[in-house]
C-alpha positions in Angstrom: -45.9 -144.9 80.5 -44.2 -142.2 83.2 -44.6 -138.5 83.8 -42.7 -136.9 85.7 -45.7 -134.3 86.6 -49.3 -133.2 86.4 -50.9 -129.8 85.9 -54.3 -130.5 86.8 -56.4 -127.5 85.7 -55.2 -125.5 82.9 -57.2 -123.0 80.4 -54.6 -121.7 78.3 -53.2 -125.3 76.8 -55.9 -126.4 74.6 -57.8 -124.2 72.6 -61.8 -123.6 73.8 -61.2 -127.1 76.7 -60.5 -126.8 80.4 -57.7 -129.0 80.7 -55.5 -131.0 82.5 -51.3 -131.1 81.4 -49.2 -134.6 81.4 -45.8 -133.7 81.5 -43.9 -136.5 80.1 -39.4 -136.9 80.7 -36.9 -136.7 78.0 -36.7 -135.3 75.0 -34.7 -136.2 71.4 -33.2 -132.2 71.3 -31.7 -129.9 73.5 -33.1 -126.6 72.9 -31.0 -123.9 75.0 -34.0 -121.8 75.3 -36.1 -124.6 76.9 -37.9 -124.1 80.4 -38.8 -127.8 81.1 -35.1 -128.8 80.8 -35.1 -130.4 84.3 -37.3 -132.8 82.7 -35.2 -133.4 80.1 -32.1 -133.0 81.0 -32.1 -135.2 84.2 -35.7 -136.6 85.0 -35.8 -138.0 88.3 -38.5 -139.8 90.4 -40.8 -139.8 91.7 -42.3 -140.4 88.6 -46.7 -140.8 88.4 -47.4 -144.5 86.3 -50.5 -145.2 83.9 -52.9 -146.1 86.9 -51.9 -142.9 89.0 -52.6 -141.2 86.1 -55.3 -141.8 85.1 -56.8 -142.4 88.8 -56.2 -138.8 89.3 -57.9 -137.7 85.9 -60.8 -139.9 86.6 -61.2 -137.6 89.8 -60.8 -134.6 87.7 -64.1 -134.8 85.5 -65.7 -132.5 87.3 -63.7 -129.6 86.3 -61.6 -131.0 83.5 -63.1 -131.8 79.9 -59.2 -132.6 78.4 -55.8 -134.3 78.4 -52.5 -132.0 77.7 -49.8 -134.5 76.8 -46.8 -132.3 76.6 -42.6 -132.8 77.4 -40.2 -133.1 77.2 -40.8 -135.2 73.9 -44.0 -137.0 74.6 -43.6 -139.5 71.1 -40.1 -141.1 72.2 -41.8 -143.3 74.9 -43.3 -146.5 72.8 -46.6 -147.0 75.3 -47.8 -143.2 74.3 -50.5 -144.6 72.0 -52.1 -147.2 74.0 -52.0 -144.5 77.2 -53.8 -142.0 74.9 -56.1 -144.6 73.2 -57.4 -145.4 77.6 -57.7 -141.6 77.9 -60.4 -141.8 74.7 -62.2 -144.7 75.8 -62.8 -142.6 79.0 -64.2 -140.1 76.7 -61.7 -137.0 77.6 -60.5 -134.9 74.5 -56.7 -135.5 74.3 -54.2 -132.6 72.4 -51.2 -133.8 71.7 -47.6 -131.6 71.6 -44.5 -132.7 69.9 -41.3 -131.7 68.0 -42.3 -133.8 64.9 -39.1 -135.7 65.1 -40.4 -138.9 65.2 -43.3 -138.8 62.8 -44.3 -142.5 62.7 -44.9 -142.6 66.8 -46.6 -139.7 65.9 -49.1 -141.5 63.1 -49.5 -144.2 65.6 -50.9 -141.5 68.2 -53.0 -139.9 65.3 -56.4 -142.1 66.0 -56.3 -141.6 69.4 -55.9 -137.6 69.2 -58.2 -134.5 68.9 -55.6 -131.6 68.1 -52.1 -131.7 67.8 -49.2 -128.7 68.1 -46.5 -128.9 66.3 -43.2 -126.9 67.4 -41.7 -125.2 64.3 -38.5 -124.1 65.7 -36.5 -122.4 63.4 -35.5 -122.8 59.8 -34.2 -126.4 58.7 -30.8 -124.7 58.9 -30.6 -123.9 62.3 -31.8 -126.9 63.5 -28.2 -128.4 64.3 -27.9 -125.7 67.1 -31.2 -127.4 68.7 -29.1 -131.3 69.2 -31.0 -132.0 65.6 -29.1 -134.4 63.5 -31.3 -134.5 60.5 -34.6 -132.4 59.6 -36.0 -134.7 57.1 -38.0 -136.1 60.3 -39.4 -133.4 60.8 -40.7 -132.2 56.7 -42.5 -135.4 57.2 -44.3 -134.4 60.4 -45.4 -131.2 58.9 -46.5 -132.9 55.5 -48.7 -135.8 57.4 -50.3 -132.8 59.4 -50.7 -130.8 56.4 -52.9 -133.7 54.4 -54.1 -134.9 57.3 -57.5 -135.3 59.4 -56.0 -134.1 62.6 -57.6 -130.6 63.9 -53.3 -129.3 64.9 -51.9 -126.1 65.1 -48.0 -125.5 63.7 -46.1 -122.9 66.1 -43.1 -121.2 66.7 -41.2 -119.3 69.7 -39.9 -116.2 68.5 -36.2 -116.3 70.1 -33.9 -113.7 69.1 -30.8 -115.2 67.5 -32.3 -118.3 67.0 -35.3 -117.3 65.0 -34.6 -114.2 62.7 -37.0 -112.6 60.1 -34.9 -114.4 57.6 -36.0 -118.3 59.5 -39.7 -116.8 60.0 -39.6 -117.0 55.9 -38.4 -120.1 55.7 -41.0 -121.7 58.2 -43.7 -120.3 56.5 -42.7 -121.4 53.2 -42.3 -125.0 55.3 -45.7 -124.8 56.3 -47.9 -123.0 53.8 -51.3 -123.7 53.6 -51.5 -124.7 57.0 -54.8 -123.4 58.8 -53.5 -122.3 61.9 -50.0 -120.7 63.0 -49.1 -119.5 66.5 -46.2 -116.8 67.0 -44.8 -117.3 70.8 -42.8 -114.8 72.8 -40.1 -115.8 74.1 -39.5 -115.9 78.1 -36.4 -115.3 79.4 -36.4 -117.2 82.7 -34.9 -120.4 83.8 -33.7 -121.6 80.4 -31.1 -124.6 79.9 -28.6 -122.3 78.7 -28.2 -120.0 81.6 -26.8 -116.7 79.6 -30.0 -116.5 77.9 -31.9 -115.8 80.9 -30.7 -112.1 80.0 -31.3 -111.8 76.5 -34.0 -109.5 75.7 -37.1 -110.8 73.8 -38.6 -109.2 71.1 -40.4 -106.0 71.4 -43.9 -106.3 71.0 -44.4 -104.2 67.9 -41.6 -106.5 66.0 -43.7 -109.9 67.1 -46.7 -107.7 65.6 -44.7 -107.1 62.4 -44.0 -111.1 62.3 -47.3 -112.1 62.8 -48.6 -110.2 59.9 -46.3 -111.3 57.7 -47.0 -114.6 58.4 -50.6 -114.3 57.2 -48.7 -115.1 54.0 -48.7 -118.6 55.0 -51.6 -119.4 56.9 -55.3 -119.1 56.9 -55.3 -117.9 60.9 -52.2 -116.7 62.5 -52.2 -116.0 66.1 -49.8 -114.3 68.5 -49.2 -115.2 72.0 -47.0 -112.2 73.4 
């Protein structure tokens, strides 16, 4: 297991935990919006390995109750399980982010995990302009997080073009049922696609607008704006 970086104290990246942020290289899409696309696009080393890692963790209780394992795609590298099964057995509280493309890496992750976040990105349709091939991946992700045990959280960044009132719909019809869903603002700064570092993010009382009529579709809908 590699990551290409470490946040060590963060407050914001797993609900009610002080945490720290794994930031693991490469990802299965190609989302032009994204801000990690460095990462992605063309990791490079140095690079921190499993006993780095978890050295500098170790150091970290003091101030630090939580792992962040974030991407980049964290479920495309095969050695994510047993690296998040040695963060539990030294008794940190481990969140988990992904795409839900690769739902059986992600089952395999599932005993080992105390919350998960699941990037909704758009409607199924619109999914091809992300570097998706197929969604049917993905319907699985959100129906073994639906039935499952797993405290998670299903989200989506509001991105003008490539999520519409119209794909807001169609997630929450996706998702319904769900306990919690998370509307993000969209930032435009240092995205992979460099003309949409102008494009001008929704205004605040629109993202209020979605966010209520998501309540549709979940029992607590939250907006980060």
């Amino acid at each position: 297991m590699k990551f290409s970086g470490i946040q060590k104290t963060s407050l914001v990246d797993f609900p009610n935990h002080v945490a720290s942020v794994l930031f693991t290289p490469g990802c299965n899409l190609r989302c032009p919006y994204c801000h990690n696309w460095r990462i992605i696009v063309d990791p490079r080393p140095p690079f921190l390995n499993d006993e780095t890692t978890l050295k500098i963790l170790e150091e970290r209780k003091r101030f630090v109750d939580a792992v962040v394992i974030t991407g980049g795609e964290p479920t495309i590298h095969k050695e994510l399980p047993k690296f998040l099964k040695r963060l539990k057995e030294r008794c940190f509280m481990v969140k988990l982010d992904t795409n839900g493309f690769n739902p059986w890496e992600l089952e395999a992750c599932l005993p080992y995990v105390d919350y998960v976040a699941l990037d909704v990105k758009t409607s199924l349709g619109k999914y091809g302009r992300l570097g998706a091939r197929n969604t049917a991946d993905l319907v699985h992700t959100i129906e073994i997080l639906k039935t499952g045990k797993v405290e998670c959280e299903f989200r989506t960044t509001v991105v003008p073009g490539f999520v519409e009132e119209e794909d807001l719909k169609e997630i929450g019809r996706l998702i319904k049922g769900v306990k919690n869903f998370v509307l993000q603002q969209f930032v435009p700064d240092d995205t992979l696609d460099r003309t949409l570092n102008s494009l001008k993010p929704y205004p605040r009382e629109s993202m209020a607008g979605f966010a209520e009529n998501m309540k549709s579709y979940a029992e607590n809908v939250m907006l980060r704006a």
